[in-house]
C-alpha positions in Angstrom: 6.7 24.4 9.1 5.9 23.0 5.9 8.5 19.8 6.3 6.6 19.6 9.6 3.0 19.1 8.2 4.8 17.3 5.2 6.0 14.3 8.2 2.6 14.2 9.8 0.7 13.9 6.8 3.1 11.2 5.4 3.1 9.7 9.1 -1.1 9.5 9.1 -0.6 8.0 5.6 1.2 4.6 6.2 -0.3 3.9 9.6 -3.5 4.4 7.5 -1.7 2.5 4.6 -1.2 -0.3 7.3 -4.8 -1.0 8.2 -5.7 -2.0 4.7 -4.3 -5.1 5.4 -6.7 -5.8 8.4 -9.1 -4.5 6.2 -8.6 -6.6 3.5 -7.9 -9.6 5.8 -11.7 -8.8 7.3 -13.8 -10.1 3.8 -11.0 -11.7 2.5 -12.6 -15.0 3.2 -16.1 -13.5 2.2 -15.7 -12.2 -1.2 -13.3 -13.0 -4.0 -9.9 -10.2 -4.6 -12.0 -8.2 -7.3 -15.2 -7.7 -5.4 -13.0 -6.6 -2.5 -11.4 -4.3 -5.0 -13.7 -2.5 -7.0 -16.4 -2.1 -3.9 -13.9 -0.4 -1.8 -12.9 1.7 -4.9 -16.2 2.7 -5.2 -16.8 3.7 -2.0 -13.8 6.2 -2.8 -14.8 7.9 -5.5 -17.8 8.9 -3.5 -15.7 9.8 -0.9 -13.7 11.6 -2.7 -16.3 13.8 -4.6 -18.2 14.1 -1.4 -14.1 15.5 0.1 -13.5 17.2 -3.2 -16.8 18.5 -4.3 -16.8 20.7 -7.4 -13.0 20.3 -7.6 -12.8 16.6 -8.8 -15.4 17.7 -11.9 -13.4 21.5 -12.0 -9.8 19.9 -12.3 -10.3 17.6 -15.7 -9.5 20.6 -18.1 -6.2 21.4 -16.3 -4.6 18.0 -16.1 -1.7 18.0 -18.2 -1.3 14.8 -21.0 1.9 13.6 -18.9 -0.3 13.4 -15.3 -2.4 11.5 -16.8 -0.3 9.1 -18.4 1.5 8.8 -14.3 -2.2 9.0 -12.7 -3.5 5.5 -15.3 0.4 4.3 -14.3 -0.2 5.3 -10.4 -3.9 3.6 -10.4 -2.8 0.2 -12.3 0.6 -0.9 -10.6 0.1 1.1 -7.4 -3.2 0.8 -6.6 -5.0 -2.0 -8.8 -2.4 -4.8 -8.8 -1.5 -4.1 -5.1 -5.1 -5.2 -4.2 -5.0 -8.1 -5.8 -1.5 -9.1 -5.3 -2.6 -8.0 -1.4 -6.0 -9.7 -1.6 -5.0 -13.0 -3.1 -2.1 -13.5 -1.1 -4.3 -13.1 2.2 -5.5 -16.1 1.3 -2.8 -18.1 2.1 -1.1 -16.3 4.8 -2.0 -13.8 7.9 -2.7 -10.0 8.3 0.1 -9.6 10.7 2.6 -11.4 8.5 1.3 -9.3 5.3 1.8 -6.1 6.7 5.3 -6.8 8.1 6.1 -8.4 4.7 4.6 -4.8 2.6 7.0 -2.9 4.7 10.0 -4.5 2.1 9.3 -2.1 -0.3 12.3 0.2 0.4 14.3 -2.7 0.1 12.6 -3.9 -3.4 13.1 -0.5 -4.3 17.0 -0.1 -3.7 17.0 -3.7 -5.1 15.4 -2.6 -8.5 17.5 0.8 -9.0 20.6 -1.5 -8.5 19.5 -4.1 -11.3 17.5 -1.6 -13.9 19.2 1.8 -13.5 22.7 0.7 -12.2 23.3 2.8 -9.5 25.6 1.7 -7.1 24.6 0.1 -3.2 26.0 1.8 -0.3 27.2 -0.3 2.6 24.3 0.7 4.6 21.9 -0.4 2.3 23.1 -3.7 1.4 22.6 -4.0 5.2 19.1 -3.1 4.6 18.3 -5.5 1.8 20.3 -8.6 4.0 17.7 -7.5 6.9 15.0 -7.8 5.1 16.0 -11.2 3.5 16.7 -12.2 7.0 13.2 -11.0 8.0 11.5 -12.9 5.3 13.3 -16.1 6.0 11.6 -15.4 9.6 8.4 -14.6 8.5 8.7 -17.5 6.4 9.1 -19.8 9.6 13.2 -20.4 9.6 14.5 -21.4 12.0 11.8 -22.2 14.2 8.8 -24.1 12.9 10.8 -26.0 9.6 8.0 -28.7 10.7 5.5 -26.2 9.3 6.4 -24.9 5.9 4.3 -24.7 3.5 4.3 -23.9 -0.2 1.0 -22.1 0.0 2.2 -19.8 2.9 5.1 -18.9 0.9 2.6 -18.3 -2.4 0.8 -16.0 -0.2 4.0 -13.9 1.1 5.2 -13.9 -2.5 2.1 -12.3 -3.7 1.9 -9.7 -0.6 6.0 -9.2 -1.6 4.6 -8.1 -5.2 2.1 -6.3 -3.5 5.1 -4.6 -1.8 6.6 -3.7 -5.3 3.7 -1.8 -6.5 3.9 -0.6 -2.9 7.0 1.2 -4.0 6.4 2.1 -7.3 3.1 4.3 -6.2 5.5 6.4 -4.3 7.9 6.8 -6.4 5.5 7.9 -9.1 3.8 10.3 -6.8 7.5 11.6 -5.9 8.3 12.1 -9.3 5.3 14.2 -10.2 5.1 16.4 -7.0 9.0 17.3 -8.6 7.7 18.1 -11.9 4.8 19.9 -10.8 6.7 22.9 -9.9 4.3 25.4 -9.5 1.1 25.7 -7.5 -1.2 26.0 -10.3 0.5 22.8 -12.2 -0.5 20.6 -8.7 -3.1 18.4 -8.7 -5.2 18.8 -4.9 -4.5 15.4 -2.9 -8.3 14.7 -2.8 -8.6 15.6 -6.3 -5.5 13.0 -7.1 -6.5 10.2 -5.2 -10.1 10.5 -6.4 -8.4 9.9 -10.4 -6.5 6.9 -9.4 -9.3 5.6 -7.7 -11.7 6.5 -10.5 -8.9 4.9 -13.3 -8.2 1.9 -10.7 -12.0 1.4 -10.3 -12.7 1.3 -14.3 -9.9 -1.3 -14.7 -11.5 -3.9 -12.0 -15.1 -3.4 -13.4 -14.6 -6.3 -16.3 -12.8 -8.6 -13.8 -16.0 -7.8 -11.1 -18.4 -9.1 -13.3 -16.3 -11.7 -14.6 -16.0 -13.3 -10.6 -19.7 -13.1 -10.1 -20.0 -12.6 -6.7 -22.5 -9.5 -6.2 -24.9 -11.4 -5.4 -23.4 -12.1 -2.3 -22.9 -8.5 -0.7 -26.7 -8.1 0.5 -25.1 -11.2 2.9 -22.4 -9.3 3.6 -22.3 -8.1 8.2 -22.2 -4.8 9.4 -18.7 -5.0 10.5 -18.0 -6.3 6.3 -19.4 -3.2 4.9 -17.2 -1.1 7.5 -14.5 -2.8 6.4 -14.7 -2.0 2.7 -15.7 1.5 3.6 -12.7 2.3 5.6 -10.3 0.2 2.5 -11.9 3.2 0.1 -12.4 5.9 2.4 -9.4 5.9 4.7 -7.3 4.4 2.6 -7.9 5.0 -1.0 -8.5 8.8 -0.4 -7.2 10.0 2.9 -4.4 8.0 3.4 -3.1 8.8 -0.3 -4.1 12.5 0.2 -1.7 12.7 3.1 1.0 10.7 1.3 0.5 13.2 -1.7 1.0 16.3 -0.2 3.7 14.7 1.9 5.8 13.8 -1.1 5.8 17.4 -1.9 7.8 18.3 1.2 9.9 15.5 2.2 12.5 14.0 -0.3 12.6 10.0 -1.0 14.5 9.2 2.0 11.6 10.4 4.2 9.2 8.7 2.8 11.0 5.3 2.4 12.0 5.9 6.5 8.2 6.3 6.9 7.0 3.6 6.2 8.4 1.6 8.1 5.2 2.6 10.0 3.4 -0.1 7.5 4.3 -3.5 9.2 3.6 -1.7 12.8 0.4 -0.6 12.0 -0.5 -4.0 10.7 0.8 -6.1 13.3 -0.8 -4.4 16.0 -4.4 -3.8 14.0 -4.1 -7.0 13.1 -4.2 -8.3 17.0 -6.6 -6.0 18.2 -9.1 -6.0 15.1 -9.0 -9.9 14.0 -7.6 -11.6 16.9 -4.8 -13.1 15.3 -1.8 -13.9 17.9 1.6 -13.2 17.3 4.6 -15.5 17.7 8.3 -14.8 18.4 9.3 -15.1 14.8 6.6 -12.8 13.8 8.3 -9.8 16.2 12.0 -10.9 15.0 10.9 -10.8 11.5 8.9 -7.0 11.9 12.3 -5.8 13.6 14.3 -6.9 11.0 12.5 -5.1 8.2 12.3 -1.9 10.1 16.0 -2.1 10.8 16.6 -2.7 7.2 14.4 0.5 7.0 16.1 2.5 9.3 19.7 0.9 7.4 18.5 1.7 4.2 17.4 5.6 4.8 21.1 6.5 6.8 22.9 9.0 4.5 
């Protein structure tokens, strides 16, 4: 029952995970990456202690020194840098095409255990990582509109593929501290957790906020704006990583890796029916690939 509820929860969390994208892509052409960032960060931490009440205050004395050192970890590669690699590279290329493109983290993942810890590939996942290069190249516009490459299209899916990296690493942080917290009492609550790295992510953007300058322009900002940045911290900040937290202390690496693969789905059809944007053949040939190299990657 428990593995049950652990796949729903991790199942809510990366088709939530994939509407940050349309999200993002909503006011990415209203307000600069950092006012994106640390407004939607703020509205989590107020969702989170409206969620969490007197736990988020009630928790500080029992963190141990070693969460905290993986929650500042957690909130600066996972959460931090993933906006802005996310935010900046929506500049320069779609919604639908940045959501496909964040579902090659299990691929970046096998990729970086290969070249840092030197563990060896199975044949089924150097399948996965050749799908997802061959998804890419797709994405990317080979073979079918050379006429229309562009250098700034492939910035942009270069910054959404490091956006896919800290992607990866949140999970695998939040994997390796549901292991090591092996009793109930030594767990932090998944509001209570995602409220932190929000809180730690929020603090880090503050300097680069005011540095950008562009407050001024939220009183501007539409209706539809504001629900956007709402849902980015709400949804996605706290719920989404709530669910994925208390799924990755249930289901083992594998799971959450085959998961989500839910990530470029969720994009590509939120994408559609929120912004409008259409979808061409090579953008369906280029999601299939990367879920197959999903799907490749997670056989045992």
């Amino acid at each position: 029952m428990h593995e049950i509820r652990g796949k729903l929860s991790i199942s809510l969390a990366f088709f939530l995970a994939g509407s940050s994208v349309v999200a993002a892509g909503y006011v990415v052409t209203v307000l600069g990456p950092f006012t994106i960032t640390a407004v939607s960060l703020l509205f989590a931490v107020v969702t989170a202690g409206f969620l969490g009440n007197k736990k988020v205050v009630a928790s500080l004395k029992d963190v141990s020194a070693q969460q905290w050192k993986n929650l500042i970890w957690q909130s600066l590669i996972g959460v931090f840098l993933f906006r802005i690699f996310l935010t900046f590279g929506l500049r320069h290329t779609s919604a639908a095409e940045a959501g496909i493109l964040i579902g090659t983290s299990p691929a970046i993942t096998a990729i970086a255990t290969r070249v840092l810890l030197q563990e060896p590939l199975s044949g089924n996942k150097i399948a996965g990582i050749a799908a997802t290069l061959i998804g890419m190249a797709v994405l990317q516009g080979f073979p079918f509109a050379l006429e229309a490459f562009s250098l700034a299209h492939l910035f942009g899916n270069l910054l959404v593929l490091g956006a896919a990296g800290c992607e990866s690493a949140f999970v695998i942080i939040a994997r390796n501290m549901a292991l090591k917290e092996k009793t109930p009492s030594a767990r932090l609550h998944p509001i209570v957790h995602s409220g932190y790295v929000s809180l730690i992510s929020l603090a880090a953007c503050l300097p680069l906020l005011f540095w950008e300058g562009q407050l001024h322009l939220l009183p501007a900002l539409s209706t539809g704006g504001w629900i956007s940045l709402a849902w980015y911290g709400g949804m996605v900040s706290i719920v989404a990583f709530a669910c994925m937290f208390y799924g990755a202390r249930t289901c083992d690496g594998y799971t959450l890796a085959a998961f989500s693969g839910l990530i470029p789905v969720s994009a590509l059809l939120l994408s559609v029916a929120v912004l409008g944007e259409s979808i061409a053949s090579r953008h369906v040939i280029g999601c299939a690939c990367i879920v197959l190299s999903i799907l490749l990657m997670n056989r045992r």
